[in-house]
Backbone as CSV, one residue per row, in Angstrom:
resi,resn,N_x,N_y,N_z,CA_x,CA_y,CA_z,C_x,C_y,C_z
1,UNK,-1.983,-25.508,-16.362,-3.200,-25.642,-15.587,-4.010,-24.356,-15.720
2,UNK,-4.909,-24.456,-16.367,-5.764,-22.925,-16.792,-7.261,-23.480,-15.379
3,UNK,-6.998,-22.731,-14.747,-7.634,-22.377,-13.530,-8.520,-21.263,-13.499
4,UNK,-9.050,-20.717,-14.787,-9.330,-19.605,-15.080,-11.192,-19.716,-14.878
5,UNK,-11.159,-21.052,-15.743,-12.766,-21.311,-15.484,-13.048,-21.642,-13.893
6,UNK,-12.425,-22.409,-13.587,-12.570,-22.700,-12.284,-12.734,-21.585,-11.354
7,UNK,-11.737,-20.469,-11.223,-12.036,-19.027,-10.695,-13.249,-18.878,-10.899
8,UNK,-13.601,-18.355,-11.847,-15.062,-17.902,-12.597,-16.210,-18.209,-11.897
9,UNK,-16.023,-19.747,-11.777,-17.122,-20.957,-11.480,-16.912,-20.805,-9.537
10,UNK,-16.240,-20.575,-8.976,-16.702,-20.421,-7.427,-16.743,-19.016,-7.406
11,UNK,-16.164,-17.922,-8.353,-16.791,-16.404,-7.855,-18.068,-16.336,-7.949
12,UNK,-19.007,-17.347,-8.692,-20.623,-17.066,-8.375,-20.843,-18.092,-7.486
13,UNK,-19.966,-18.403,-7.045,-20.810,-19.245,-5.480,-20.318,-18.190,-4.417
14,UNK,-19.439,-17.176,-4.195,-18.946,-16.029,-3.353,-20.129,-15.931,-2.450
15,UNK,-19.883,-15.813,-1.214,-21.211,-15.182,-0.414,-21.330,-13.833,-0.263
16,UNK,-22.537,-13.595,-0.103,-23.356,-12.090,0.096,-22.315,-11.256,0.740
17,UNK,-21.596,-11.336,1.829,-20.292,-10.857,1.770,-19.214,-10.524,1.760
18,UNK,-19.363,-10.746,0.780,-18.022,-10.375,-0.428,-18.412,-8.753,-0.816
19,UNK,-19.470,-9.528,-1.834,-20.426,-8.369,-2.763,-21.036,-7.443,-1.823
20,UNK,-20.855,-7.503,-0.347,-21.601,-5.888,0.297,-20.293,-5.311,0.848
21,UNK,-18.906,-5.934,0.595,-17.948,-5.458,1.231,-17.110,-4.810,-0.132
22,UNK,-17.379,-5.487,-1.798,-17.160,-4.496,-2.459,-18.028,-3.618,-2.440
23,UNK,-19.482,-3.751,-2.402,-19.881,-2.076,-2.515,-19.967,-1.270,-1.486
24,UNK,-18.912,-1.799,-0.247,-19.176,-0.458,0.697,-17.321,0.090,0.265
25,UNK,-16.382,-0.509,-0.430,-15.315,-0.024,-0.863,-15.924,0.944,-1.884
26,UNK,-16.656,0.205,-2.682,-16.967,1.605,-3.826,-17.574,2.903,-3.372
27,UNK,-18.727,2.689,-2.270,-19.155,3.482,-1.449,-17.834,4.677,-0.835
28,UNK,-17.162,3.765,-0.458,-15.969,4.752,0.235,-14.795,5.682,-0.508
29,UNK,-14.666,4.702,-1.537,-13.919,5.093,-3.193,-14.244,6.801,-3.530
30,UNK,-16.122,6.623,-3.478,-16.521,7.857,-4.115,-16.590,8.797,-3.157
31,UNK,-16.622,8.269,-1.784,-16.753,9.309,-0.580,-15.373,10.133,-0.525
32,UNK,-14.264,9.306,-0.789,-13.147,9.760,-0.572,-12.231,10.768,-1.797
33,UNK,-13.125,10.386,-2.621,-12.756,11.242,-4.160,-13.899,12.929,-3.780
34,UNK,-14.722,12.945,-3.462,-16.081,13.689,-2.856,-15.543,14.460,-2.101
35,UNK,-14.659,13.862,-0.815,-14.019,14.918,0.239,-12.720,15.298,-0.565
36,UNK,-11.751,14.923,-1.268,-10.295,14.966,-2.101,-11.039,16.147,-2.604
37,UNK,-12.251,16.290,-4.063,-12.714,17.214,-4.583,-12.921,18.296,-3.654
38,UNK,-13.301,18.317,-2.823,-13.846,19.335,-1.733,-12.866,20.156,-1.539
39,UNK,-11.596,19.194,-0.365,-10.871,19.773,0.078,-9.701,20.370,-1.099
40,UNK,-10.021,20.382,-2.351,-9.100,20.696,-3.218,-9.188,22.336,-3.744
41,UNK,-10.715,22.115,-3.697,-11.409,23.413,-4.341,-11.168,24.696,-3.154
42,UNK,-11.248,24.351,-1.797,-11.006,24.969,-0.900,-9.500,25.311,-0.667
43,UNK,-8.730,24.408,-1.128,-7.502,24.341,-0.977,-7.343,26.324,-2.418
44,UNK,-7.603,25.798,-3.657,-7.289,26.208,-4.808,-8.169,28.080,-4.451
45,UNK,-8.919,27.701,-3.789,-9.665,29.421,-3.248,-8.403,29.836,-2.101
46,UNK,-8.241,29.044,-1.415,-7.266,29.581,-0.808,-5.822,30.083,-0.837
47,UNK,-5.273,29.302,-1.752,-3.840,29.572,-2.677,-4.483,31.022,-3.660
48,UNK,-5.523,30.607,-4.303,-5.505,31.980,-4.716,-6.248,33.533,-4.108
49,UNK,-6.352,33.298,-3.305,-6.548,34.402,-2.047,-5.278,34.987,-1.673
50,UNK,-4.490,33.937,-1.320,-3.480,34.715,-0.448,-2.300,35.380,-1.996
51,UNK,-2.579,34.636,-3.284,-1.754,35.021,-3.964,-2.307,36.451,-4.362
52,UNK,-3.761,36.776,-4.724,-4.211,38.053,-4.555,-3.664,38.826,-3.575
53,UNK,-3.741,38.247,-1.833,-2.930,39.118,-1.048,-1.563,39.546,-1.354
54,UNK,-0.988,39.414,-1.954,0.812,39.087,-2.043,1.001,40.487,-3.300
55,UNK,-0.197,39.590,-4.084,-0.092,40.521,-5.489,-0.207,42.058,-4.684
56,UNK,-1.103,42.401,-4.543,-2.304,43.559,-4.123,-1.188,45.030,-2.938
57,UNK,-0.404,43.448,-1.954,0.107,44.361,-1.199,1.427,44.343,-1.121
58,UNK,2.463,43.219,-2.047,3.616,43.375,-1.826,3.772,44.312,-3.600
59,UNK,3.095,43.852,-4.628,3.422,43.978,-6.079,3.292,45.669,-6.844
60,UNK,1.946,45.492,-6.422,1.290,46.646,-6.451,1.547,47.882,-5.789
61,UNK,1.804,47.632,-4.587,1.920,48.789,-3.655,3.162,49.242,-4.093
62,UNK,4.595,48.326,-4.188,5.499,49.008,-4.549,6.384,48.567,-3.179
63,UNK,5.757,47.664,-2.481,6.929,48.081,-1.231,8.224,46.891,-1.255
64,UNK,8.008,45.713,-1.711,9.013,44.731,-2.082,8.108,44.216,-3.024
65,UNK,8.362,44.547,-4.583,8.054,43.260,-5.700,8.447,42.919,-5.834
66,UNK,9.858,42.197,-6.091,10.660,41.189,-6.864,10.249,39.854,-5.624
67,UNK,10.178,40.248,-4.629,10.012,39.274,-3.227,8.337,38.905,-3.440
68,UNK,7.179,39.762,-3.680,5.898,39.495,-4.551,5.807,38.131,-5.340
69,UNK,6.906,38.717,-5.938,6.660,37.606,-7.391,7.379,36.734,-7.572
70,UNK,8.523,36.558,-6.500,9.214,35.015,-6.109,7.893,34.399,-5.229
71,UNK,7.584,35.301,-4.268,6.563,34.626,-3.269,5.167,33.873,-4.491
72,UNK,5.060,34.412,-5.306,4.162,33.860,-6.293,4.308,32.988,-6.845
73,UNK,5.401,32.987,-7.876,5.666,31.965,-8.519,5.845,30.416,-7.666
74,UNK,6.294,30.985,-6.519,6.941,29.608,-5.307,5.462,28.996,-5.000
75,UNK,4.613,29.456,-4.823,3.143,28.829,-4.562,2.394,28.356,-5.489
76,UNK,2.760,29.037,-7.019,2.426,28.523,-8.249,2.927,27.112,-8.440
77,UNK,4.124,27.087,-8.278,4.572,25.560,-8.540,4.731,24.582,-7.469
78,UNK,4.770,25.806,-6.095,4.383,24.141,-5.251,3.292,23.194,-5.217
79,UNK,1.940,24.330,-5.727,0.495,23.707,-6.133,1.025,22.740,-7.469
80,UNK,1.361,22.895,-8.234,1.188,22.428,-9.333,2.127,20.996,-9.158
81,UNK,3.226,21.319,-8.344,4.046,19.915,-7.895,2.997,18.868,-7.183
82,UNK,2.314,19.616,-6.220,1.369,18.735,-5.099,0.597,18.112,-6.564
83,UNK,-0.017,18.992,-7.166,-1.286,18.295,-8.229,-0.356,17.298,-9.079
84,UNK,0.388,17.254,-9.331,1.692,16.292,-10.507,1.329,14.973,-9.215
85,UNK,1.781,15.527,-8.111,2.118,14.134,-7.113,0.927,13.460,-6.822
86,UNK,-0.314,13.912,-6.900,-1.628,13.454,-6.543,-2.154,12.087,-7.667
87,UNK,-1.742,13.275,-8.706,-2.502,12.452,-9.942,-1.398,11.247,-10.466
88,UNK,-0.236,11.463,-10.050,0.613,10.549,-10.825,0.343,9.009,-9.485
89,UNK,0.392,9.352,-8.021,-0.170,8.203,-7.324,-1.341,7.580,-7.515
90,UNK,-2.439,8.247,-7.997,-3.984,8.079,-8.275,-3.620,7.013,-9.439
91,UNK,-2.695,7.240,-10.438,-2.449,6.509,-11.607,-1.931,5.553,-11.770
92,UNK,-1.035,5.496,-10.930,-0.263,3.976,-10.344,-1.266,3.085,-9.957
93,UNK,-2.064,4.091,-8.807,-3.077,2.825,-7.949,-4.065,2.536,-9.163
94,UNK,-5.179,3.016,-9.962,-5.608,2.500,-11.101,-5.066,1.365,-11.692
95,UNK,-4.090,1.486,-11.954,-2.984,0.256,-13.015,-2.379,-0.596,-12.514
96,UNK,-2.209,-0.516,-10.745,-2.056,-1.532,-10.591,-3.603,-2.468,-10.177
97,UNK,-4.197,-1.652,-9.812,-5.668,-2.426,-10.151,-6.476,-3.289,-11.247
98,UNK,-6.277,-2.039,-11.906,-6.802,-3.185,-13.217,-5.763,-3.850,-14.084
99,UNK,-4.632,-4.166,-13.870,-3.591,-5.002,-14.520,-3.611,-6.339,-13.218
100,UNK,-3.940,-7.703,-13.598,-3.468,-8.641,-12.500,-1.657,-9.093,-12.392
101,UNK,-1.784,-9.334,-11.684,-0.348,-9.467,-11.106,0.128,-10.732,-12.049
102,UNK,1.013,-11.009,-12.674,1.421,-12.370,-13.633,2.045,-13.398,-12.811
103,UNK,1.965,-14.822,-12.480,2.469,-15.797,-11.723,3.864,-15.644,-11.581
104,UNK,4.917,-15.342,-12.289,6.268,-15.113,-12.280,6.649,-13.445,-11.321
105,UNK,5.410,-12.980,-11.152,5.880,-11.724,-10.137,5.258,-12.014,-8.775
106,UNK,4.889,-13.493,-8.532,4.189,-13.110,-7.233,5.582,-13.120,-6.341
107,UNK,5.080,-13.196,-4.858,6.290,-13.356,-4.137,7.173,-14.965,-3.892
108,UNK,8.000,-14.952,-4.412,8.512,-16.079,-3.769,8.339,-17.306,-5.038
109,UNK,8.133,-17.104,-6.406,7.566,-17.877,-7.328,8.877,-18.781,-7.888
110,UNK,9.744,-17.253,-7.900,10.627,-18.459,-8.577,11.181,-19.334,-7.680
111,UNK,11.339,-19.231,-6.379,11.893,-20.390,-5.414,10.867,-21.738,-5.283
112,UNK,9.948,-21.902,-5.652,9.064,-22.524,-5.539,9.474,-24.409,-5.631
113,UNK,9.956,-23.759,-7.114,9.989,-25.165,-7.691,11.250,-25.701,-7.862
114,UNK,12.442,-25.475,-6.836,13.463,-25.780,-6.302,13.606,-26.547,-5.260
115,UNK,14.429,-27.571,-5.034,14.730,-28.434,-4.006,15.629,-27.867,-2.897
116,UNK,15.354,-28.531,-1.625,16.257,-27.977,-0.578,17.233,-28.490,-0.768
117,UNK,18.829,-27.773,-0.057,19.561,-28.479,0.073,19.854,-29.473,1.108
118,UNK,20.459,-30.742,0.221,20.104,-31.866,1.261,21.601,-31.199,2.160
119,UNK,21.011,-31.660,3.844,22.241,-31.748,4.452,22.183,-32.557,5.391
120,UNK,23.601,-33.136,6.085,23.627,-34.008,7.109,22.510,-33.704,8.279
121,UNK,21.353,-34.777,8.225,20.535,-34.848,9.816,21.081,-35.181,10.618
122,UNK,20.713,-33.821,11.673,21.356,-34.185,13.200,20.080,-33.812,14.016
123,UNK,19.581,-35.368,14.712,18.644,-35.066,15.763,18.588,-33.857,16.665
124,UNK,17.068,-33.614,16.466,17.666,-32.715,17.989,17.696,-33.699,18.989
125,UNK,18.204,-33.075,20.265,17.917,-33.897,21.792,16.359,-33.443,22.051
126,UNK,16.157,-34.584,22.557,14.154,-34.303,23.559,15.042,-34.197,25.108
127,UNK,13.705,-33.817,25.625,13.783,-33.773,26.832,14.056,-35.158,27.795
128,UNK,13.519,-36.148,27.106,13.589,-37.033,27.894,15.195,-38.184,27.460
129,UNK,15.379,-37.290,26.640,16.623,-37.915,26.508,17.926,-38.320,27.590
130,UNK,18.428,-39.329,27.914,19.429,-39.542,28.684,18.438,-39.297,30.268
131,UNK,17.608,-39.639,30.256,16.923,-39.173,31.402,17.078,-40.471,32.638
132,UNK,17.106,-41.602,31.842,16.781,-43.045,32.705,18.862,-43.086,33.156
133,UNK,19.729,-42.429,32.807,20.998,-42.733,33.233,21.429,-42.326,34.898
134,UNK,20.313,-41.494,35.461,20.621,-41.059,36.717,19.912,-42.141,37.345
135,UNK,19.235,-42.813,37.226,18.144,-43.428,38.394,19.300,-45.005,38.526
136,UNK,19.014,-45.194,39.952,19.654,-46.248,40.787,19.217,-47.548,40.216
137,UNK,20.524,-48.776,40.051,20.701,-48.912,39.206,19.803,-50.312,40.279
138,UNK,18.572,-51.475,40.140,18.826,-52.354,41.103,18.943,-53.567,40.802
139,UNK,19.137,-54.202,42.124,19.465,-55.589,41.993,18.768,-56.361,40.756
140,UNK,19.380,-56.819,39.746,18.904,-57.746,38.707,18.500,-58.978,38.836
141,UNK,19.062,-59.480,40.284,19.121,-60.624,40.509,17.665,-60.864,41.393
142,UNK,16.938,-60.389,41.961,16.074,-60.305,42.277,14.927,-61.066,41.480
């Protein structure tokens, strides 16, 4: 069943919104890449500020370097771990975006087209079940 045209053929009947609710995602997409950039650059002045501090007054001065330049290197690669972890999630979410999901991975696909197992029916009880056995029983003969 190629359902493909058919997709196609009601995404241009989609109403107005749809199409203002993707472009306020894209809207937000770039807002949120805009503040990420921001807060990165601020981030990257600031790592290297304090690594100037470290240099300047632990390295230089002479009063603990080897502790300087562990303290350095340790901020060197925790930045560089954070940036590995940023971009490698950013990359996932891309790919799983633009790759569609294949019918055999949705949830629950392969159970689909399987039968239940038959088993012995057992009514439930209703409420009104056995209900008429209390009431007085009367004269028939009447």
């Amino acid at each position: 069943m190629n359902l493909e045209s058919t997709a196609e053929a009601l995404s241009a009947w989609t109403p107005r919104e749809n199409v203002d609710f993707a472009q306020r995602e894209r809207r937000l997409e770039r807002f949120g890449q805009f503040a990420f950039g921001g807060f990165g650059i601020v981030l990257v002045f600031a790592v290297l500020g304090l690594i100037y501090t470290i240099f300047t007054k632990m390295v230089l001065v002479g009063e603990q370097p080897w502790a300087g330049v562990l303290l350095i290197g340790f901020i060197i690669f925790a930045m560089l771990t954070l940036t590995y972890v940023v971009f490698n999630e950013d990359l996932k979410e891309k790919r799983k975006k633009a790759r569609p999901v294949p019918p055999n991975e949705l949830e629950g696909a392969a159970t689909t087209g399987k039968l239940l197992e038959e088993k012995e029916f057992e009514p439930i009880p209703t409420v009104a079940e056995h209900t008429t056995d209390l009431l007085p029983v009367r004269d028939r003969e009447r």
